[in-house]
C-alpha positions in Angstrom: -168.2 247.7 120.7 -168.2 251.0 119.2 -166.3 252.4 122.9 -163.8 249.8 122.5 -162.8 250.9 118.8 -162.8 254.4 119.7 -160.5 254.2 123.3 -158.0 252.0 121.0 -158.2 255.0 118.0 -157.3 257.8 121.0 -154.9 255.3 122.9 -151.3 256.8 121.8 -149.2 254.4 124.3 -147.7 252.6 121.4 -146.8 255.4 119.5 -143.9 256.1 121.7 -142.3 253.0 121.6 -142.4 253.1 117.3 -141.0 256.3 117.9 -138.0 255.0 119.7 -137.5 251.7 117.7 -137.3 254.4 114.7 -135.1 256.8 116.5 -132.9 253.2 117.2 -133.3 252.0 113.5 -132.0 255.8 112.2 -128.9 255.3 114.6 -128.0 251.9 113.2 -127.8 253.0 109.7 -125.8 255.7 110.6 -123.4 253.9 112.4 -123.5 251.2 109.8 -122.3 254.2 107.0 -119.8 255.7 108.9 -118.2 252.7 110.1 -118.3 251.4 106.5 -116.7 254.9 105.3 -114.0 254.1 107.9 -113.3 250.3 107.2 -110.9 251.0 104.1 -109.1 253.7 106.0 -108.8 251.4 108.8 -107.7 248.3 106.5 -104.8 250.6 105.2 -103.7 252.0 109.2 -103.7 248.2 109.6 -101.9 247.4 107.0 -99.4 250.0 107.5 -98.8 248.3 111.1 -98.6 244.7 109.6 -96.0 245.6 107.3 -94.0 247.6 109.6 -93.9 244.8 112.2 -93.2 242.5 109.7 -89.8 244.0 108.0 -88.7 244.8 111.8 -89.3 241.1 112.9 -86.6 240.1 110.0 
């Protein structure tokens, strides 16, 4: 029993794959803030457009 708990303490296979869901989790919330930064500028580009094709349709 006593080899068992020690191979699983020294086993380090999983540690790679937190490592990458961590390095994965870090680049959502990145994306999520900059993407979020750029929304309102977006929402006024768009707007811009909307209006422009709008008083060009009439």
């Amino acid at each position: 029993m006593t080899n068992l708990l020690a191979r699983f303490a020294k086993d380090e296979s999983g540690a790679t794959a937190i490592e990458y869901g961590l390095i994965a989790g870090l680049l959502a919330v990145a994306i999520i803030t900059v993407l979020g930064t750029m929304g309102g500028n977006l929402n006024s580009i768009f707007g811009k457009i909307d209006a422009g094709l709008s008083s060009a349709a009439q």
